[in-house]
PQR file of N, CA, C, O and H, with PARSE charges and radii, in Angstrom:
ATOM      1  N   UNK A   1     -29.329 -12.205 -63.266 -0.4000 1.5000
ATOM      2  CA  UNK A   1     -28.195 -11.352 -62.987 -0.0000 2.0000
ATOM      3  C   UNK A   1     -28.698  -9.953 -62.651  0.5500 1.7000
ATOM      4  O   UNK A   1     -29.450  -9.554 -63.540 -0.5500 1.4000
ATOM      5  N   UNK A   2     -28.546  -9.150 -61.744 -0.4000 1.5000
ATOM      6  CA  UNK A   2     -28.549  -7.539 -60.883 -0.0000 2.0000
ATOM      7  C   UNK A   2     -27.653  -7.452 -61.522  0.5500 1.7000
ATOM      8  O   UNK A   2     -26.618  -8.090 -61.710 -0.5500 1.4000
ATOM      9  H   UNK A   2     -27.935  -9.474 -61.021  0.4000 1.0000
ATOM     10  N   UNK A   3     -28.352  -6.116 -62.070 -0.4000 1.5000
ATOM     11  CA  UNK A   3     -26.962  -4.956 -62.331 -0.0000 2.0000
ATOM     12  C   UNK A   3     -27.190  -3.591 -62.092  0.5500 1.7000
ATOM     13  O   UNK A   3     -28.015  -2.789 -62.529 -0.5500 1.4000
ATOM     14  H   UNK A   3     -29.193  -5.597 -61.917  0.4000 1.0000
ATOM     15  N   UNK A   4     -26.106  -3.507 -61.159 -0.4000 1.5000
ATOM     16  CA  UNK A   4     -25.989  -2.109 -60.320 -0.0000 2.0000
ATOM     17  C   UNK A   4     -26.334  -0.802 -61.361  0.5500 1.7000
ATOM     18  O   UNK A   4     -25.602  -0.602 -62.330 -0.5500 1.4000
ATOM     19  H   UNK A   4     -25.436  -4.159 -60.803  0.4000 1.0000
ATOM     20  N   UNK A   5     -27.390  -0.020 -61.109 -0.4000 1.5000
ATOM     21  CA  UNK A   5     -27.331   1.325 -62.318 -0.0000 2.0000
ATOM     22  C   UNK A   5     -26.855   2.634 -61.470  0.5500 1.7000
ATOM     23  O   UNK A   5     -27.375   3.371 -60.632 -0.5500 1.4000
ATOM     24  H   UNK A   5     -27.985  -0.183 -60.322  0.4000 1.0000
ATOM     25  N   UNK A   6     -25.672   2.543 -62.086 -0.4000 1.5000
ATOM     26  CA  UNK A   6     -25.231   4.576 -61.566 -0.0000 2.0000
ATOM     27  C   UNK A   6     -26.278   5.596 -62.227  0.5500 1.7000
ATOM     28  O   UNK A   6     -27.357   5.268 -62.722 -0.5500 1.4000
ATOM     29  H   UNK A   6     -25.250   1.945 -62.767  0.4000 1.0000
ATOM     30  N   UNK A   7     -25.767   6.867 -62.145 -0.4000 1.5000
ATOM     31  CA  UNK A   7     -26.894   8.110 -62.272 -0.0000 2.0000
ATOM     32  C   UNK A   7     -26.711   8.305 -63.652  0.5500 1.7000
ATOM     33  O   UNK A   7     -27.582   8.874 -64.311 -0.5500 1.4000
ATOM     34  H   UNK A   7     -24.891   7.133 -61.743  0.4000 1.0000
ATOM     35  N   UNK A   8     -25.707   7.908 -64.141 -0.4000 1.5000
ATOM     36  CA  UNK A   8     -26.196   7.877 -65.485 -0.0000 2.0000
ATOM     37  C   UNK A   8     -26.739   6.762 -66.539  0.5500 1.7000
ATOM     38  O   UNK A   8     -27.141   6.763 -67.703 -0.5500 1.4000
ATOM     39  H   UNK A   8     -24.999   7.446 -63.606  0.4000 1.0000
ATOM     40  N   UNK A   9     -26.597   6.100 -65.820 -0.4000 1.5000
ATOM     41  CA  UNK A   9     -27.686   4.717 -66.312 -0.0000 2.0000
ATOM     42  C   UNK A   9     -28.703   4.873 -66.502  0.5500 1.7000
ATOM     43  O   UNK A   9     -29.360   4.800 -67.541 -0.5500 1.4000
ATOM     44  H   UNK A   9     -26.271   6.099 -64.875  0.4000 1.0000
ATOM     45  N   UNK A  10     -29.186   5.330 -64.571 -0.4000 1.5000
ATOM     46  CA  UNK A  10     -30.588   6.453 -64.675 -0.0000 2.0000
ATOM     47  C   UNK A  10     -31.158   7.247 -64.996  0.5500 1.7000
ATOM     48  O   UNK A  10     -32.267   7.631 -64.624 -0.5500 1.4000
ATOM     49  H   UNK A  10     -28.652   5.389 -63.728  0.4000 1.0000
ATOM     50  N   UNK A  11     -30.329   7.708 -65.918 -0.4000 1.5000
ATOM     51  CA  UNK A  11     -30.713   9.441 -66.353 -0.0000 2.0000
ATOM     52  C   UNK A  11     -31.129   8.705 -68.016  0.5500 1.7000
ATOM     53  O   UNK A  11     -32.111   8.958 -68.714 -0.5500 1.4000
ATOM     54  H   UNK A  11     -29.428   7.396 -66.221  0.4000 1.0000
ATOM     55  N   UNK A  12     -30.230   7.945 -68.230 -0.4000 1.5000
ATOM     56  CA  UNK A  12     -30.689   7.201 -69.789 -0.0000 2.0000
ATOM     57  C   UNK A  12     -31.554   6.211 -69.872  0.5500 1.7000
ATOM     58  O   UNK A  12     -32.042   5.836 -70.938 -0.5500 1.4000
ATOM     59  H   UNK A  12     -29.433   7.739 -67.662  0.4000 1.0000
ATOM     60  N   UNK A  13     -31.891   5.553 -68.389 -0.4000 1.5000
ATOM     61  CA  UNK A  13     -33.067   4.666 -68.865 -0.0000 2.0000
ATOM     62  C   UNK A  13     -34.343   5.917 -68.978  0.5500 1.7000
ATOM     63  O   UNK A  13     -35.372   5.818 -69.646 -0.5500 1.4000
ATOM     64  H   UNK A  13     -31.495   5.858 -67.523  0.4000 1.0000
ATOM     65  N   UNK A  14     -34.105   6.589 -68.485 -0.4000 1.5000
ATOM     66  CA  UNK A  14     -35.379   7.759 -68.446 -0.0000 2.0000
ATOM     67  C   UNK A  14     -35.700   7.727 -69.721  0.5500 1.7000
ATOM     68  O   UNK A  14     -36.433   7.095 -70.482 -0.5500 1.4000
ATOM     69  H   UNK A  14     -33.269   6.670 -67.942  0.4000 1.0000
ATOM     70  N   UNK A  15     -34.466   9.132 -69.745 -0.4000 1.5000
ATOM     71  CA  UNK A  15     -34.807   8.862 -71.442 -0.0000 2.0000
ATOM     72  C   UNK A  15     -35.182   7.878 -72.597  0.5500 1.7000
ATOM     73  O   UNK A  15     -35.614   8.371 -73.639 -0.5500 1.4000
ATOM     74  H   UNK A  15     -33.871   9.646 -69.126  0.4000 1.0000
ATOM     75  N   UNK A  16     -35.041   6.447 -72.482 -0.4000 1.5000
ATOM     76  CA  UNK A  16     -35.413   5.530 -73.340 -0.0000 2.0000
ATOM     77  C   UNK A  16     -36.976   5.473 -72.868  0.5500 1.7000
ATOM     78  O   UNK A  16     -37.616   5.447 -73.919 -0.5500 1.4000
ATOM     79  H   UNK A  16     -34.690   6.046 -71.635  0.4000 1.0000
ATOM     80  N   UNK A  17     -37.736   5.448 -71.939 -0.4000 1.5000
ATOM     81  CA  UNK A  17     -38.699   4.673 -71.342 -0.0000 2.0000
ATOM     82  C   UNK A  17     -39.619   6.300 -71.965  0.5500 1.7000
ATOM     83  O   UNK A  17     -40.808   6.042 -72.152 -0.5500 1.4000
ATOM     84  H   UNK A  17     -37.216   5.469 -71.085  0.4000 1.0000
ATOM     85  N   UNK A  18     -39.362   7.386 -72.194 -0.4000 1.5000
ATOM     86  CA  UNK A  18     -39.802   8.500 -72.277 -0.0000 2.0000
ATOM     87  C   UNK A  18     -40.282   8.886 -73.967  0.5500 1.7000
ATOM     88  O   UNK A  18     -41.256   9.307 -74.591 -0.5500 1.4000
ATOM     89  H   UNK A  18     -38.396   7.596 -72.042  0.4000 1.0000
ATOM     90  N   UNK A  19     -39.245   8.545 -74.131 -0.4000 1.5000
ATOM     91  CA  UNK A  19     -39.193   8.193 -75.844 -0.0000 2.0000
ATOM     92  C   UNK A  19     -39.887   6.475 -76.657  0.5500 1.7000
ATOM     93  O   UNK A  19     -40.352   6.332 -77.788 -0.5500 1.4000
ATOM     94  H   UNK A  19     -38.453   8.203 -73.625  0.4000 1.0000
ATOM     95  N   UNK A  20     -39.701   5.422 -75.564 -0.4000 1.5000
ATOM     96  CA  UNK A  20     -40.630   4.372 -75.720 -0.0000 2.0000
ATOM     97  C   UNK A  20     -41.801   5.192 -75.783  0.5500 1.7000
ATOM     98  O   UNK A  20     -42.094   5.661 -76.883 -0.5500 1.4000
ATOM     99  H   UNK A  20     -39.323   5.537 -74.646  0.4000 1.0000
ATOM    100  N   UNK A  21     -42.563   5.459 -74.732 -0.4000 1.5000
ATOM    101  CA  UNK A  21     -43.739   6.185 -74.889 -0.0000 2.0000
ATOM    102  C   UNK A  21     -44.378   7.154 -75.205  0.5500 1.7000
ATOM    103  O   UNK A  21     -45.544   7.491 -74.998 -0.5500 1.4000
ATOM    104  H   UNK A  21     -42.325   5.077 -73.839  0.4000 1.0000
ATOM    105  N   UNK A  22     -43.286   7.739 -75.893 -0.4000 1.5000
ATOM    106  CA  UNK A  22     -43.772   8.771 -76.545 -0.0000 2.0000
ATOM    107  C   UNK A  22     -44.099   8.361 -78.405  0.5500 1.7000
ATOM    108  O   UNK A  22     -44.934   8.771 -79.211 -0.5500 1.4000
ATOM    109  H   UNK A  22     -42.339   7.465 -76.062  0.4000 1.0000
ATOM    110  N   UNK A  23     -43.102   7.489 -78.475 -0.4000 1.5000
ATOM    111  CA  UNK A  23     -43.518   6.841 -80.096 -0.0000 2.0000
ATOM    112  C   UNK A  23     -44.841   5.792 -80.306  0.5500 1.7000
ATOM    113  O   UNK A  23     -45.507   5.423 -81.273 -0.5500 1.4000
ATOM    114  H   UNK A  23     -42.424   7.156 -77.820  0.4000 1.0000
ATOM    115  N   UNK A  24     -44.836   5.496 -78.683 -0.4000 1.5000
ATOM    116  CA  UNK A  24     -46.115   4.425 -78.868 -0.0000 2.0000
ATOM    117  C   UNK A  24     -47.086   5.461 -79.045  0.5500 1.7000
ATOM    118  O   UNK A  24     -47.766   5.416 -80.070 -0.5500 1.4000
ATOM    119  H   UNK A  24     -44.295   5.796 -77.897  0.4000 1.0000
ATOM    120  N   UNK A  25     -47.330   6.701 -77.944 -0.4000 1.5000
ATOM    121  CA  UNK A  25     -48.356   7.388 -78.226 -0.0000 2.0000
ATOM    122  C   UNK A  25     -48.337   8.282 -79.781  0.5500 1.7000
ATOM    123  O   UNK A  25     -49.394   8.795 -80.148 -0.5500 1.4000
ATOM    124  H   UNK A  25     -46.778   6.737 -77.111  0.4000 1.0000
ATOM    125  N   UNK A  26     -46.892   8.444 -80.772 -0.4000 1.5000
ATOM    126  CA  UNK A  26     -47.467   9.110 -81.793 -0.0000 2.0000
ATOM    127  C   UNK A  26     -47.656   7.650 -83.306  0.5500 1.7000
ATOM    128  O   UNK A  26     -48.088   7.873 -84.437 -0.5500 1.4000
ATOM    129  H   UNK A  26     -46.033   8.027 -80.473  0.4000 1.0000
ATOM    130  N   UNK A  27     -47.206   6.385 -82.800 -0.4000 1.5000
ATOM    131  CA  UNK A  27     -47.619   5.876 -83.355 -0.0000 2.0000
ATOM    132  C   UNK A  27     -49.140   4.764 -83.464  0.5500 1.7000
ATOM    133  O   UNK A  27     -49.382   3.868 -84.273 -0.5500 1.4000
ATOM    134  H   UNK A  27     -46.855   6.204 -81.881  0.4000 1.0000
ATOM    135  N   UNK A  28     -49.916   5.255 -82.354 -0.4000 1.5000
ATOM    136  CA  UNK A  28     -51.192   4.920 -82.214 -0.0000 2.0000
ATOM    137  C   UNK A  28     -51.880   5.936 -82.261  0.5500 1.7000
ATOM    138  O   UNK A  28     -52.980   5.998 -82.810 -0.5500 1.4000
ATOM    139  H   UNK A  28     -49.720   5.983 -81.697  0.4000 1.0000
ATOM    140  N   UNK A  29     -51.400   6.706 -81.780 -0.4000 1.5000
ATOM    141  CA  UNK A  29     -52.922   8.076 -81.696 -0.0000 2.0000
ATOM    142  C   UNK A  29     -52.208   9.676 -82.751  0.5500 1.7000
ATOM    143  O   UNK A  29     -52.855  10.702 -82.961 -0.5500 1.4000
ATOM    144  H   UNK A  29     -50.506   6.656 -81.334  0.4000 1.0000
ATOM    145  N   UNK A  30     -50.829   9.413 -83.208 -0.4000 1.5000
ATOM    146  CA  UNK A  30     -50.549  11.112 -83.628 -0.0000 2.0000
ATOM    147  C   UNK A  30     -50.094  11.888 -82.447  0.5500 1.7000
ATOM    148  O   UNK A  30     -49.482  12.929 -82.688 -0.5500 1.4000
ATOM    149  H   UNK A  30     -50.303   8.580 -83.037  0.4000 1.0000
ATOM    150  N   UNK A  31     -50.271  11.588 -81.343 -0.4000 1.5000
ATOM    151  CA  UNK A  31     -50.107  12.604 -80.316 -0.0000 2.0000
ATOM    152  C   UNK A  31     -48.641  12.306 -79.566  0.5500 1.7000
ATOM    153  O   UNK A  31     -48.113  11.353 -78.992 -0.5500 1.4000
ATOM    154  H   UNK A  31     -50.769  10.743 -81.147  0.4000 1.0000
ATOM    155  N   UNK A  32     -48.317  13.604 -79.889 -0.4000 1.5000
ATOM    156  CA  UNK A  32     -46.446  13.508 -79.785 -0.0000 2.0000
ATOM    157  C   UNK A  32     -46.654  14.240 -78.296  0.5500 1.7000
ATOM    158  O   UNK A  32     -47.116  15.381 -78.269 -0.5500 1.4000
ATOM    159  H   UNK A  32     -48.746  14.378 -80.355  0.4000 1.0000
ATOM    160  N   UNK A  33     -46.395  13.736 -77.396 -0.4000 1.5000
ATOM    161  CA  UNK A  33     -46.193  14.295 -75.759 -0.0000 2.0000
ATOM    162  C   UNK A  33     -44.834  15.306 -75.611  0.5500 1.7000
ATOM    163  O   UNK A  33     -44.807  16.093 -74.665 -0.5500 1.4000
ATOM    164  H   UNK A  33     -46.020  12.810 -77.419  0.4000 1.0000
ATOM    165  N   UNK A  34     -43.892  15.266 -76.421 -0.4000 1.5000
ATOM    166  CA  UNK A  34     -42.885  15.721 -75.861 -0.0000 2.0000
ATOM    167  C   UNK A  34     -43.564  17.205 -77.077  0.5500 1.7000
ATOM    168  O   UNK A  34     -44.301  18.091 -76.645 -0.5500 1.4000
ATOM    169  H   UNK A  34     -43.914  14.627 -77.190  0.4000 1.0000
ATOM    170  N   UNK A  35     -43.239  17.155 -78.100 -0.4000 1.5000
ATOM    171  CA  UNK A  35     -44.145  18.205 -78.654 -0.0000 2.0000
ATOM    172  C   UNK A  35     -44.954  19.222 -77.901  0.5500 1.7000
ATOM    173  O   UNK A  35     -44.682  20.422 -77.904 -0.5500 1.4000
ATOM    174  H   UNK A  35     -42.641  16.435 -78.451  0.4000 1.0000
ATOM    175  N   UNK A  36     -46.073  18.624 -77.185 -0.4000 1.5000
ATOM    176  CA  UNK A  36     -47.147  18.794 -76.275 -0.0000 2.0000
ATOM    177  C   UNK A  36     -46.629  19.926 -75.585  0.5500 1.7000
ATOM    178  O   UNK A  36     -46.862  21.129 -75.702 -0.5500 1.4000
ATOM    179  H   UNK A  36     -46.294  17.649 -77.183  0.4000 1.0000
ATOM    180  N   UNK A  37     -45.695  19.117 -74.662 -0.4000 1.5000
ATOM    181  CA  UNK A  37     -45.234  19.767 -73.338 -0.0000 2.0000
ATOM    182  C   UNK A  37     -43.655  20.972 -73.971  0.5500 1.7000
ATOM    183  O   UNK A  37     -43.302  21.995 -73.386 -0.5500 1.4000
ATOM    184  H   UNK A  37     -45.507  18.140 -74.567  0.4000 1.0000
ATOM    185  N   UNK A  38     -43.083  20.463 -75.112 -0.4000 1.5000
ATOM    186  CA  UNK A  38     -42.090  21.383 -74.785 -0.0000 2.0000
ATOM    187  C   UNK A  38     -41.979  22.226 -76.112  0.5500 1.7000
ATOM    188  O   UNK A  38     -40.913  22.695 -76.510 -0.5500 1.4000
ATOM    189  H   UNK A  38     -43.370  19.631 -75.587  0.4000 1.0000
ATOM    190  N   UNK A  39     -43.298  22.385 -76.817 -0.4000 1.5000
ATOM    191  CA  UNK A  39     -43.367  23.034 -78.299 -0.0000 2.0000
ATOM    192  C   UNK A  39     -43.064  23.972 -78.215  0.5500 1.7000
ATOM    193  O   UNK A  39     -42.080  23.918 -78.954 -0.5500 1.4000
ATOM    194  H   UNK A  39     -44.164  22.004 -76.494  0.4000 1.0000
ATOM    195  N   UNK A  40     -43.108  25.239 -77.771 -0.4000 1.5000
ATOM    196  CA  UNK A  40     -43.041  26.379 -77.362 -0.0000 2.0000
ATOM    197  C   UNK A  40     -41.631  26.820 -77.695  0.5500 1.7000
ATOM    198  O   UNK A  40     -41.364  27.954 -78.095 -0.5500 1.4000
ATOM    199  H   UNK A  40     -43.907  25.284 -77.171  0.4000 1.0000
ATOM    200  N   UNK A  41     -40.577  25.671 -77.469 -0.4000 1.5000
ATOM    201  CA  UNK A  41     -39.095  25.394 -77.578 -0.0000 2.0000
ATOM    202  C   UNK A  41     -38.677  24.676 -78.554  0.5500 1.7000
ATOM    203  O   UNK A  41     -38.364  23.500 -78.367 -0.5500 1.4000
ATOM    204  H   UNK A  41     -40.794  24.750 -77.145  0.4000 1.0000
ATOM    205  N   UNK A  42     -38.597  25.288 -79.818 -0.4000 1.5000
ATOM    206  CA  UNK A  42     -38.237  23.941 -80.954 -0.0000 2.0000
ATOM    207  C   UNK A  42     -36.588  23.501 -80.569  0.5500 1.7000
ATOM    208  O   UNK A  42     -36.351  22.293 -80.607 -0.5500 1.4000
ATOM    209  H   UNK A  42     -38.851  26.243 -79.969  0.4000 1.0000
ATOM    210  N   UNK A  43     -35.572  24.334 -80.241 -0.4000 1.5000
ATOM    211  CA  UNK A  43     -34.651  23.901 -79.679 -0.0000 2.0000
ATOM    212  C   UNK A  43     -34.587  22.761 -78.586  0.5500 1.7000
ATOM    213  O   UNK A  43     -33.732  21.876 -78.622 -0.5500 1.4000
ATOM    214  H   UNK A  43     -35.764  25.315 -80.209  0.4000 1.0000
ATOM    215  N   UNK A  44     -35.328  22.834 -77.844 -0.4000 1.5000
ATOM    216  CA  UNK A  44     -35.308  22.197 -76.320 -0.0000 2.0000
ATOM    217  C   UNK A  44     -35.994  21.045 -77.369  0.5500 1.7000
ATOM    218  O   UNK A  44     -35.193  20.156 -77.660 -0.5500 1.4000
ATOM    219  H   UNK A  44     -36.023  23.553 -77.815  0.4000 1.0000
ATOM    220  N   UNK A  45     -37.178  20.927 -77.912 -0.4000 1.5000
ATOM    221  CA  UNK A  45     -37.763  19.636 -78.058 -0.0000 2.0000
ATOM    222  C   UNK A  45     -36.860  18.480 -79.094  0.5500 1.7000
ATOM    223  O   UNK A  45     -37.088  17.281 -79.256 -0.5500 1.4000
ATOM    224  H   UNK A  45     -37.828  21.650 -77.675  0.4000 1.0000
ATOM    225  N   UNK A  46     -35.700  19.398 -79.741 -0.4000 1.5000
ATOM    226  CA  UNK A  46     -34.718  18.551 -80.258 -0.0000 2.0000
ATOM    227  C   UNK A  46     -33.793  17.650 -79.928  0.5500 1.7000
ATOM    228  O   UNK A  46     -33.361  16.597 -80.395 -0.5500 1.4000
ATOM    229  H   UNK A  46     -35.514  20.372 -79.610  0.4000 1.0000
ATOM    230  N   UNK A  47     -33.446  18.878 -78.264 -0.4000 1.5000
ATOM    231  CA  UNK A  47     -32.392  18.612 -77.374 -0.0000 2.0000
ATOM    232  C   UNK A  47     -33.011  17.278 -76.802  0.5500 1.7000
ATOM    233  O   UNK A  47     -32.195  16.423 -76.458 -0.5500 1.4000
ATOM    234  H   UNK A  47     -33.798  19.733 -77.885  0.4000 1.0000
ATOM    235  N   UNK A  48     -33.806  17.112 -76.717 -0.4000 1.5000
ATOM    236  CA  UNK A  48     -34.798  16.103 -76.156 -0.0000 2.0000
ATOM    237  C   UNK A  48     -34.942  15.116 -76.850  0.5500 1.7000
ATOM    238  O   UNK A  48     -34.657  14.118 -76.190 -0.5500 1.4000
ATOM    239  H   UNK A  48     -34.468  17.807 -76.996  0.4000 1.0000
ATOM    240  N   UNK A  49     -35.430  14.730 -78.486 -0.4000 1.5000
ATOM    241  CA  UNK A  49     -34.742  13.951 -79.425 -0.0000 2.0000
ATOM    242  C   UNK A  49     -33.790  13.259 -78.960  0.5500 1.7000
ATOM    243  O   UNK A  49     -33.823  12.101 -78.545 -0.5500 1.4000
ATOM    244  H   UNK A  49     -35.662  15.541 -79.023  0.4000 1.0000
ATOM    245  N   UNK A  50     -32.583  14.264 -79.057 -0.4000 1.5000
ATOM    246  CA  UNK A  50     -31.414  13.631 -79.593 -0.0000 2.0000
ATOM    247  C   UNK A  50     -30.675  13.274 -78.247  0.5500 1.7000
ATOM    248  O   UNK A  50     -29.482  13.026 -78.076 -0.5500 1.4000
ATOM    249  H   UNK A  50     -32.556  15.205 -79.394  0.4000 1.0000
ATOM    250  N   UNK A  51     -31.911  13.324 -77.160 -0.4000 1.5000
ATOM    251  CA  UNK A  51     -30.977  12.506 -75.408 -0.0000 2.0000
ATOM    252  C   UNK A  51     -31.493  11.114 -75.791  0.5500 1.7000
ATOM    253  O   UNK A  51     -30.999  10.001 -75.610 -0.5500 1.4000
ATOM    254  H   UNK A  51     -32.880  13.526 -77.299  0.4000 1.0000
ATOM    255  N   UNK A  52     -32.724  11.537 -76.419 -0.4000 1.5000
ATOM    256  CA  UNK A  52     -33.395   9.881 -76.474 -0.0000 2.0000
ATOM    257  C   UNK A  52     -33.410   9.058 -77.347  0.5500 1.7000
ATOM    258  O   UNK A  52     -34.301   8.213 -77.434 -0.5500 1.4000
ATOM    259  H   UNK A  52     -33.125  12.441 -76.566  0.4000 1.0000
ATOM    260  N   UNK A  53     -32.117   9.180 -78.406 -0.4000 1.5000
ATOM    261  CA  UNK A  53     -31.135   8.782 -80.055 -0.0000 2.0000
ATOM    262  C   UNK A  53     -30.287   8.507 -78.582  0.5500 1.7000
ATOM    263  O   UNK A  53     -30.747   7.504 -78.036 -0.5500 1.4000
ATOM    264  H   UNK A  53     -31.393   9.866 -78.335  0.4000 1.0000
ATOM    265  N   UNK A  54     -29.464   8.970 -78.006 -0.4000 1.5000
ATOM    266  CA  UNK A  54     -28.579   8.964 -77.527 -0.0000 2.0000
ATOM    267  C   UNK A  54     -28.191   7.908 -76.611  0.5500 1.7000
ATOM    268  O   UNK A  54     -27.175   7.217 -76.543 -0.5500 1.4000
ATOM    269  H   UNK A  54     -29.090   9.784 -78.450  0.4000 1.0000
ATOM    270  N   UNK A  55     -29.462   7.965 -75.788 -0.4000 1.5000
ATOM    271  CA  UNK A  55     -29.773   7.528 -74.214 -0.0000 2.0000
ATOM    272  C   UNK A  55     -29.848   5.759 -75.043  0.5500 1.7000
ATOM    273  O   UNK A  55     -29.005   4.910 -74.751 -0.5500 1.4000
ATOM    274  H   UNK A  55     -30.288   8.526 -75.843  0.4000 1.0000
ATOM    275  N   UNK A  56     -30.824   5.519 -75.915 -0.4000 1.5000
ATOM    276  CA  UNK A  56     -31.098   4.304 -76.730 -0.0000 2.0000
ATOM    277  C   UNK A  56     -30.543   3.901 -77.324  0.5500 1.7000
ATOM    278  O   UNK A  56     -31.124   2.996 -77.924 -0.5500 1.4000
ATOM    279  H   UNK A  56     -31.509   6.209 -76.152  0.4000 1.0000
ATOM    280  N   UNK A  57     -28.708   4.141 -77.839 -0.4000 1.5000
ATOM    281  CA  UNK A  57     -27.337   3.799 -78.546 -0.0000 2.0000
ATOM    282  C   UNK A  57     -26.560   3.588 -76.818  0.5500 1.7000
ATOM    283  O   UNK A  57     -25.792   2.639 -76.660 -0.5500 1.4000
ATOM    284  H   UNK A  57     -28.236   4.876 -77.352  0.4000 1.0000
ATOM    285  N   UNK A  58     -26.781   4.308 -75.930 -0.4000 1.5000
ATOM    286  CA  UNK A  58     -26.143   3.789 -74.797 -0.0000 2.0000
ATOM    287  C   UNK A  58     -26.635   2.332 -74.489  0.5500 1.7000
ATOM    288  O   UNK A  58     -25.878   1.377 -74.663 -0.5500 1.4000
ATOM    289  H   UNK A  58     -27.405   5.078 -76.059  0.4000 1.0000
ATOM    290  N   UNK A  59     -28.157   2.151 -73.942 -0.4000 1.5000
ATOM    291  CA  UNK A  59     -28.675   0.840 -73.470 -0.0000 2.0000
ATOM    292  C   UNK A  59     -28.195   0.046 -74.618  0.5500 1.7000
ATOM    293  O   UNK A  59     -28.222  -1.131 -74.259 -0.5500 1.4000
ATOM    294  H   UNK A  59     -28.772   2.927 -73.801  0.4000 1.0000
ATOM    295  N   UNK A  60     -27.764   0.141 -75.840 -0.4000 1.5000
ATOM    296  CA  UNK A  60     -27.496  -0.716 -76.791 -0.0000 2.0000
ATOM    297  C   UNK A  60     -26.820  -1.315 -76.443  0.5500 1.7000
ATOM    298  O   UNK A  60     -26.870  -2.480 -76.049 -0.5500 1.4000
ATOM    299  H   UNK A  60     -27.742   1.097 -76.132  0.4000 1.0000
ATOM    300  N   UNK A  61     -25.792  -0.374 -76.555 -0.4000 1.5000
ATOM    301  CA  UNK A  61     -23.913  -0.597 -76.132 -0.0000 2.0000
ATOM    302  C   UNK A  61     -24.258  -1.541 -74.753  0.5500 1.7000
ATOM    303  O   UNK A  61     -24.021  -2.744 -74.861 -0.5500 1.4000
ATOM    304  H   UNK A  61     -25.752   0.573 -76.875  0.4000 1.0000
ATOM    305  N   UNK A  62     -24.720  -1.120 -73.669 -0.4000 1.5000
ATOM    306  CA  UNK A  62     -24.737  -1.795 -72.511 -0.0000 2.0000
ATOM    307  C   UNK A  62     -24.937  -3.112 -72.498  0.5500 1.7000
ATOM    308  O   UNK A  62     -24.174  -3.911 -71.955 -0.5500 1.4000
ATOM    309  H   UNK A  62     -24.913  -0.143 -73.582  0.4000 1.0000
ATOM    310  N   UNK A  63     -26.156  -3.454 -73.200 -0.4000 1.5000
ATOM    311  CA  UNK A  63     -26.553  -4.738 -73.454 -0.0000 2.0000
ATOM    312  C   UNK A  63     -25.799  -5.843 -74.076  0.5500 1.7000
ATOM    313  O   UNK A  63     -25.801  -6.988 -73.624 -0.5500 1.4000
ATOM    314  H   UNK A  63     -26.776  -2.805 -73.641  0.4000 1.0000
ATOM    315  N   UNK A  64     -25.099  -5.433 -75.217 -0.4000 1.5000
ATOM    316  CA  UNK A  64     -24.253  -6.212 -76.101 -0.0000 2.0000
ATOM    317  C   UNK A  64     -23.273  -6.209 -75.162  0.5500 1.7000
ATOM    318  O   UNK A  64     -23.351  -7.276 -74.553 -0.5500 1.4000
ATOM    319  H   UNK A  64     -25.098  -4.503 -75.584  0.4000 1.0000
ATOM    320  N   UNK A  65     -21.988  -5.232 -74.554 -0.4000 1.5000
ATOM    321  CA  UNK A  65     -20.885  -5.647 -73.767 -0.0000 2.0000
ATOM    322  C   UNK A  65     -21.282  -6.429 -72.534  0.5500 1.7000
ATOM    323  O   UNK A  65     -20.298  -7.012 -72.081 -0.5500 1.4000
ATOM    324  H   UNK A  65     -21.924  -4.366 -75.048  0.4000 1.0000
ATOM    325  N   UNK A  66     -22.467  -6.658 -71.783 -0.4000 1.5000
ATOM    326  CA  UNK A  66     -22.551  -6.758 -70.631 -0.0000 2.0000
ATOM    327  C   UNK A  66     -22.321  -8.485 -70.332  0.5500 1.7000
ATOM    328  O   UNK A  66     -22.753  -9.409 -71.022 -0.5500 1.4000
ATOM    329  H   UNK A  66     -23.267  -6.184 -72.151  0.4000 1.0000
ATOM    330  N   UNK A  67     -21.548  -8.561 -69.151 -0.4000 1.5000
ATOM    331  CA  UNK A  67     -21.135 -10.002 -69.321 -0.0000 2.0000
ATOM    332  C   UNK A  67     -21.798 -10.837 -68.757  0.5500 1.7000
ATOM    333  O   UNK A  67     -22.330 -10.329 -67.770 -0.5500 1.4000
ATOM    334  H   UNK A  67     -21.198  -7.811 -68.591  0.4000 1.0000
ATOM    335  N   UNK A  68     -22.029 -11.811 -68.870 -0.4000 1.5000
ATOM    336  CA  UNK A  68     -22.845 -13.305 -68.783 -0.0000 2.0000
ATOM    337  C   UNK A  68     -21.980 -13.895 -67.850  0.5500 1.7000
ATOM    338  O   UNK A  68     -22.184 -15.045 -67.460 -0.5500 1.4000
ATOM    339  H   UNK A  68     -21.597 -12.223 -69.672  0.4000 1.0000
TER
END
């Protein structure tokens, strides 16, 4: 089954695939990428968190309603 993704589909698979790899890299090596790049900003690196809590309760939702 194709399923069509609008821009916000896209904007949240980002975020999941961003946050996938960012936990693989702090749960193999310690090294938090989003940290890395946006420490400087403890605000922003939260805001960033909580797209990718967010973005990963959306693909949830998607998955479970999506019809067969």
């Amino acid at each position: 089954m194709k399923m069509k993704m609008n821009e916000l589909d896209w904007a949240t698979w980002v975020f999941v695939v961003i946050g996938a790899l960012n936990w693989g890299l702090v749960g193999a090596f310690k090294f938090d990428v989003i940290m890395l790049v946006l420490g400087t900003s403890p605000a922003l690196v939260e805001l960033v968190y909580i797209l990718v809590g967010l973005s990963g309760l959306y693909w949830l939702y998607k998955m479970i309603t999506m019809k067969k």
